[in-house]
C-alpha positions, 0 to 999 in steps of 0.5 A: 883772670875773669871766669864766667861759666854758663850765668842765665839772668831771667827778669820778672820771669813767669809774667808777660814782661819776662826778659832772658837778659843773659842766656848760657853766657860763658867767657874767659878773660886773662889778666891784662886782657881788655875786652870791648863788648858791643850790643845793640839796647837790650842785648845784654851787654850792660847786663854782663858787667852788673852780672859781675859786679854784683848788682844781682845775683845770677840764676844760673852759672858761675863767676870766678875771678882770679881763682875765687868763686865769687857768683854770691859775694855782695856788690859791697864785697866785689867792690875791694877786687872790681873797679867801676865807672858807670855811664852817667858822670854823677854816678860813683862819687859824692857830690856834695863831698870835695875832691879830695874827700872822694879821693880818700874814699876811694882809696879806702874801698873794700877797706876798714874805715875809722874815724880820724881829725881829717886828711893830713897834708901828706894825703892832699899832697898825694891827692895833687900828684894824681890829679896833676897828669889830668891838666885839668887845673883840679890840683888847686880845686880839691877842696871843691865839692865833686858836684860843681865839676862838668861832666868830663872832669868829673869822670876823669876823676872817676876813672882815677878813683876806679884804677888807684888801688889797681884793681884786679878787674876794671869795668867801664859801662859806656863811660864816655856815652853821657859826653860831648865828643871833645871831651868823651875823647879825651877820657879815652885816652885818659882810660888807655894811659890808665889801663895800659901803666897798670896793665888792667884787665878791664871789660868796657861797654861802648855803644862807639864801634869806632871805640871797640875797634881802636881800643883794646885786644879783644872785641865781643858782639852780644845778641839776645843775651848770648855771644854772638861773636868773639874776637882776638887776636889778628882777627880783632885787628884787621876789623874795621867799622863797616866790617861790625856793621854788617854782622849788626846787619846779618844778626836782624836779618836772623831776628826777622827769618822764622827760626825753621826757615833760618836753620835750614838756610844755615845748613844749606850754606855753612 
Protein backbone atom coordinates (compact mmCIF):
# COMPACT_ATOMS: atom_id res chain seq x y z
CA UNK A 1 0.00 0.00 0.00
CA UNK A 2 1.13 3.41 -1.08
CA UNK A 3 0.47 6.23 1.61
CA UNK A 4 0.93 9.80 0.57
CA UNK A 5 0.10 12.56 3.19
CA UNK A 6 0.05 16.30 2.49
CA UNK A 7 3.91 16.19 0.20
CA UNK A 8 4.44 20.24 -0.91
CA UNK A 9 7.67 20.25 -3.77
CA UNK A 10 8.47 24.03 -4.42
CA UNK A 11 11.33 24.41 -7.32
CA UNK A 12 13.71 27.35 -7.03
CA UNK A 13 11.46 28.83 -4.50
CA UNK A 14 11.90 32.55 -3.50
CA UNK A 15 13.08 33.54 -7.27
CA UNK A 16 10.86 34.82 -10.37
CA UNK A 17 11.12 30.98 -11.70
CA UNK A 18 9.49 29.32 -8.21
CA UNK A 19 7.09 26.68 -9.37
CA UNK A 20 4.69 24.83 -6.44
CA UNK A 21 5.04 21.52 -8.39
CA UNK A 22 3.18 19.67 -5.71
CA UNK A 23 0.63 21.31 -3.28
CA UNK A 24 -0.87 19.49 0.06
CA UNK A 25 -0.98 16.34 -2.29
CA UNK A 26 -2.42 13.42 -0.22
CA UNK A 27 -3.35 9.84 -1.75
CA UNK A 28 -3.78 6.44 -0.70
CA UNK A 29 -3.22 3.54 -3.03
CA UNK A 30 -4.25 -0.29 -1.82
CA UNK A 31 -2.37 -2.91 -2.93
CA UNK A 32 -3.34 -4.38 -6.30
CA UNK A 33 -4.81 -1.17 -7.09
CA UNK A 34 -3.78 0.54 -10.65
CA UNK A 35 -4.18 4.15 -10.64
CA UNK A 36 -3.88 6.25 -14.15
CA UNK A 37 -3.00 9.78 -13.34
CA UNK A 38 -3.79 12.46 -15.94
CA UNK A 39 -2.54 16.07 -16.29
CA UNK A 40 -2.11 18.68 -18.53
CA UNK A 41 2.20 19.71 -19.10
CA UNK A 42 3.28 21.17 -15.78
CA UNK A 43 0.24 19.98 -13.69
CA UNK A 44 2.16 17.88 -11.48
CA UNK A 45 1.61 14.74 -12.51
CA UNK A 46 5.05 13.46 -13.45
CA UNK A 47 6.28 15.34 -10.46
CA UNK A 48 3.95 12.58 -8.12
CA UNK A 49 6.03 9.57 -9.43
CA UNK A 50 9.69 11.38 -9.12
CA UNK A 51 8.20 12.49 -5.56
CA UNK A 52 7.77 8.62 -4.81
CA UNK A 53 10.54 7.61 -6.35
CA UNK A 54 12.99 9.52 -4.74
CA UNK A 55 14.34 11.80 -7.49
CA UNK A 56 14.04 14.42 -4.52
CA UNK A 57 13.35 14.81 -1.50
CA UNK A 58 9.87 16.21 -0.58
CA UNK A 59 9.63 19.75 1.39
CA UNK A 60 6.67 18.91 3.25
CA UNK A 61 4.55 15.66 4.04
CA UNK A 62 5.15 11.98 4.07
CA UNK A 63 5.35 8.59 1.85
CA UNK A 64 4.66 5.50 3.56
CA UNK A 65 4.68 2.41 1.61
CA UNK A 66 3.61 -0.86 2.81
CA UNK A 67 3.82 0.63 6.40
CA UNK A 68 7.30 1.98 5.91
CA UNK A 69 8.36 5.62 6.14
CA UNK A 70 10.15 6.01 3.31
CA UNK A 71 9.85 10.08 2.49
CA UNK A 72 13.95 10.22 3.13
CA UNK A 73 15.17 7.08 1.59
CA UNK A 74 17.49 7.72 -1.53
CA UNK A 75 16.34 6.63 -4.94
CA UNK A 76 18.89 3.90 -4.73
CA UNK A 77 17.30 2.42 -1.72
CA UNK A 78 13.40 2.82 -3.01
CA UNK A 79 14.67 1.20 -5.93
CA UNK A 80 14.65 -2.67 -4.29
CA UNK A 81 10.68 -1.92 -3.32
CA UNK A 82 9.83 0.51 -6.58
CA UNK A 83 9.85 -0.57 -10.32
CA UNK A 84 10.11 1.94 -13.16
CA UNK A 85 9.78 2.68 -16.55
CA UNK A 86 10.68 6.02 -17.77
CA UNK A 87 8.92 7.56 -20.98
CA UNK A 88 12.11 7.69 -23.22
CA UNK A 89 12.67 3.92 -24.28
CA UNK A 90 16.76 4.48 -23.83
CA UNK A 91 16.37 5.41 -20.28
CA UNK A 92 16.65 2.30 -17.17
CA UNK A 93 18.85 0.21 -19.25
CA UNK A 94 22.56 -0.05 -20.39
CA UNK A 95 22.87 0.52 -23.80
CA UNK A 96 25.96 -0.86 -24.71
CA UNK A 97 25.68 -3.95 -22.33
CA UNK A 98 23.49 -7.19 -23.82
CA UNK A 99 20.29 -8.25 -23.38
CA UNK A 100 21.03 -10.76 -21.16
CA UNK A 101 23.37 -8.68 -19.09
CA UNK A 102 20.72 -6.19 -18.31
CA UNK A 103 18.37 -9.05 -17.78
CA UNK A 104 20.82 -9.83 -14.58
CA UNK A 105 21.08 -6.41 -13.33
CA UNK A 106 18.09 -6.25 -12.96
CA UNK A 107 17.19 -8.97 -11.19
CA UNK A 108 20.05 -8.23 -8.94
CA UNK A 109 18.30 -4.60 -8.05
CA UNK A 110 18.48 -3.12 -4.45
CA UNK A 111 20.56 -6.48 -3.91
CA UNK A 112 24.52 -7.03 -2.80
CA UNK A 113 26.60 -7.73 -6.24
CA UNK A 114 29.76 -9.52 -6.22
CA UNK A 115 32.09 -10.48 -8.82
CA UNK A 116 31.42 -13.72 -10.64
CA UNK A 117 33.00 -15.55 -14.16
CA UNK A 118 29.98 -14.58 -15.97
CA UNK A 119 26.29 -15.74 -16.38
CA UNK A 120 25.76 -19.27 -16.25
CA UNK A 121 23.58 -21.10 -18.71
CA UNK A 122 21.25 -21.94 -16.19
CA UNK A 123 20.54 -17.83 -16.11
CA UNK A 124 20.48 -17.49 -19.86
CA UNK A 125 18.25 -20.45 -19.94
CA UNK A 126 15.75 -18.26 -17.57
CA UNK A 127 16.69 -15.17 -19.51
CA UNK A 128 15.12 -17.18 -22.89
CA UNK A 129 11.85 -18.18 -20.82
CA UNK A 130 11.17 -14.48 -20.00
CA UNK A 131 11.61 -13.16 -23.10
CA UNK A 132 10.03 -15.89 -24.99
CA UNK A 133 6.02 -14.67 -24.34
CA UNK A 134 7.14 -11.24 -25.73
CA UNK A 135 7.22 -12.79 -29.61
CA UNK A 136 9.62 -10.45 -30.30
CA UNK A 137 12.52 -13.16 -31.55
CA UNK A 138 14.70 -11.51 -28.56
CA UNK A 139 15.35 -15.11 -26.95
CA UNK A 140 18.09 -15.64 -29.89
CA UNK A 141 19.26 -12.02 -29.72
CA UNK A 142 20.62 -11.86 -25.84
CA UNK A 143 23.93 -11.53 -26.56
CA UNK A 144 23.01 -8.10 -28.63
CA UNK A 145 23.70 -5.23 -26.86
CA UNK A 146 20.09 -3.32 -25.53
CA UNK A 147 20.91 -0.31 -27.63
CA UNK A 148 20.51 -1.90 -31.12
CA UNK A 149 17.15 -2.67 -30.23
CA UNK A 150 13.80 -0.22 -31.54
CA UNK A 151 12.18 1.81 -29.49
CA UNK A 152 9.20 -0.74 -28.82
CA UNK A 153 11.64 -3.63 -27.92
CA UNK A 154 13.63 -2.04 -25.89
CA UNK A 155 11.01 -0.97 -23.60
CA UNK A 156 8.95 -4.24 -23.53
CA UNK A 157 12.34 -5.18 -21.92
CA UNK A 158 12.18 -2.63 -19.81
CA UNK A 159 8.72 -3.29 -18.52
CA UNK A 160 10.23 -7.11 -18.07
CA UNK A 161 13.22 -5.74 -16.18
CA UNK A 162 10.63 -3.49 -13.90
CA UNK A 163 8.04 -6.19 -12.64
CA UNK A 164 10.76 -9.44 -12.46
CA UNK A 165 11.52 -9.38 -8.84
CA UNK A 166 7.60 -8.31 -8.56
CA UNK A 167 7.80 -5.02 -7.00
CA UNK A 168 5.90 -3.91 -4.26
CA UNK A 169 5.00 -0.87 -6.20
CA UNK A 170 5.46 -0.16 -10.00
CA UNK A 171 5.68 3.30 -11.64
CA UNK A 172 5.10 4.00 -15.34
CA UNK A 173 5.91 7.48 -16.45
CA UNK A 174 4.23 8.04 -19.75
CA UNK A 175 5.86 4.81 -21.02
CA UNK A 176 4.25 4.36 -24.38
CA UNK A 177 4.61 8.63 -25.08
CA UNK A 178 8.01 8.16 -27.13
CA UNK A 179 6.23 5.29 -29.43
CA UNK A 180 4.57 5.00 -32.71
CA UNK A 181 0.91 3.99 -32.24
CA UNK A 182 1.29 0.13 -33.32
CA UNK A 183 3.81 -0.50 -31.11
CA UNK A 184 2.78 1.83 -28.18
CA UNK A 185 -0.46 -0.70 -28.12
CA UNK A 186 1.25 -3.53 -27.84
CA UNK A 187 3.39 -2.51 -24.86
CA UNK A 188 -0.03 -1.76 -23.22
CA UNK A 189 -1.32 -5.05 -23.50
CA UNK A 190 2.08 -6.12 -22.63
CA UNK A 191 1.99 -3.59 -19.30
CA UNK A 192 -1.86 -5.14 -18.65
CA UNK A 193 -0.44 -9.19 -18.86
CA UNK A 194 2.21 -8.10 -16.67
CA UNK A 195 0.43 -6.15 -13.82
CA UNK A 196 -2.64 -8.22 -14.08
CA UNK A 197 -0.08 -12.11 -13.48
CA UNK A 198 1.22 -10.40 -10.47
CA UNK A 199 -1.60 -8.36 -9.38
CA UNK A 200 0.92 -5.02 -9.25
CA UNK A 201 0.11 -1.94 -7.62
CA UNK A 202 1.14 0.34 -10.18
CA UNK A 203 0.49 4.48 -10.76
CA UNK A 204 0.78 5.02 -14.61
CA UNK A 205 1.04 8.53 -16.04
CA UNK A 206 -0.58 8.80 -19.73
CA UNK A 207 -0.87 11.84 -21.49
CA UNK A 208 -3.72 8.85 -23.63
CA UNK A 209 -7.15 9.53 -22.13
CA UNK A 210 -8.07 6.86 -24.15
CA UNK A 211 -5.60 4.92 -21.82
CA UNK A 212 -6.67 6.05 -18.55
CA UNK A 213 -10.12 4.97 -19.28
CA UNK A 214 -9.45 1.66 -20.49
CA UNK A 215 -6.72 0.53 -18.05
CA UNK A 216 -6.71 0.31 -14.66
CA UNK A 217 -9.59 1.03 -11.58
CA UNK A 218 -8.73 3.85 -10.75
CA UNK A 219 -8.38 7.48 -12.63
CA UNK A 220 -6.73 10.93 -10.95
CA UNK A 221 -6.86 14.44 -12.68
CA UNK A 222 -3.86 16.80 -11.24
CA UNK A 223 -4.17 20.49 -11.83
CA UNK A 224 -1.87 23.00 -10.42
CA UNK A 225 -0.05 20.47 -8.19
CA UNK A 226 -3.13 19.53 -6.38
CA UNK A 227 -5.90 16.56 -7.09
CA UNK A 228 -8.72 17.76 -8.76
CA UNK A 229 -10.59 14.88 -9.03
CA UNK A 230 -10.22 11.14 -8.05
CA UNK A 231 -12.12 8.44 -9.43
CA UNK A 232 -12.91 4.60 -8.35
CA UNK A 233 -15.31 2.50 -8.39
CA UNK A 234 -18.61 2.60 -10.95
CA UNK A 235 -17.76 6.09 -11.09
CA UNK A 236 -14.41 5.20 -12.86
CA UNK A 237 -16.15 2.76 -15.04
CA UNK A 238 -18.74 4.48 -16.93
CA UNK A 239 -16.50 7.43 -17.78
CA UNK A 240 -15.64 8.04 -21.11
CA UNK A 241 -13.28 10.09 -22.99
CA UNK A 242 -15.63 13.31 -23.86
CA UNK A 243 -16.57 12.96 -20.09
CA UNK A 244 -12.50 13.85 -19.13
CA UNK A 245 -12.62 16.22 -21.81
CA UNK A 246 -14.87 18.53 -20.51
CA UNK A 247 -13.57 18.42 -16.78
CA UNK A 248 -10.06 19.57 -18.83
CA UNK A 249 -12.33 22.20 -20.14
CA UNK A 250 -13.97 23.42 -16.95
CA UNK A 251 -10.72 23.22 -14.89
CA UNK A 252 -9.13 26.27 -17.70
CA UNK A 253 -12.40 27.90 -17.51
CA UNK A 254 -11.37 28.27 -13.69
CA UNK A 255 -7.73 29.21 -14.50
CA UNK A 256 -9.10 32.29 -16.53
CA UNK A 257 -11.99 33.43 -13.93
CA UNK A 258 -10.59 35.75 -11.35
CA UNK A 259 -10.45 33.72 -8.19
CA UNK A 260 -13.20 36.15 -6.30
CA UNK A 261 -15.29 36.01 -9.08
CA UNK A 262 -14.83 32.31 -9.12
CA UNK A 263 -15.72 31.36 -5.70
CA UNK A 264 -18.71 33.27 -5.72
CA UNK A 265 -20.08 31.43 -9.03
CA UNK A 266 -19.21 28.33 -6.87
CA UNK A 267 -21.28 29.37 -3.98
CA UNK A 268 -24.08 30.34 -6.07
CA UNK A 269 -24.29 27.12 -7.68
CA UNK A 270 -23.10 24.22 -5.61
Amino acid sequence: MLSIENIKKTFNAGTVNEVKALQDVSLRIENGDFVCVLGTNGSGKSTLLNAVAGTFIVDKGSIMLNGTDITKWSEHRRARYIGRVFQNPFTGTAPNMSIRENLALAMKRGKNRGLGWGLPKSLISNFKKMVTPLNMGLEERLANPIGKLSGGQRQALTLLMATALKPDLLLLDEHTAALDPKTAAKVIDLTQHLISKDNLTTLMVTHSMQQAVNLGDRIIMIHQGKIAYDFKGDEKKHLRVNDLLALFDELRRKDNIDPAVASLIEEYYV
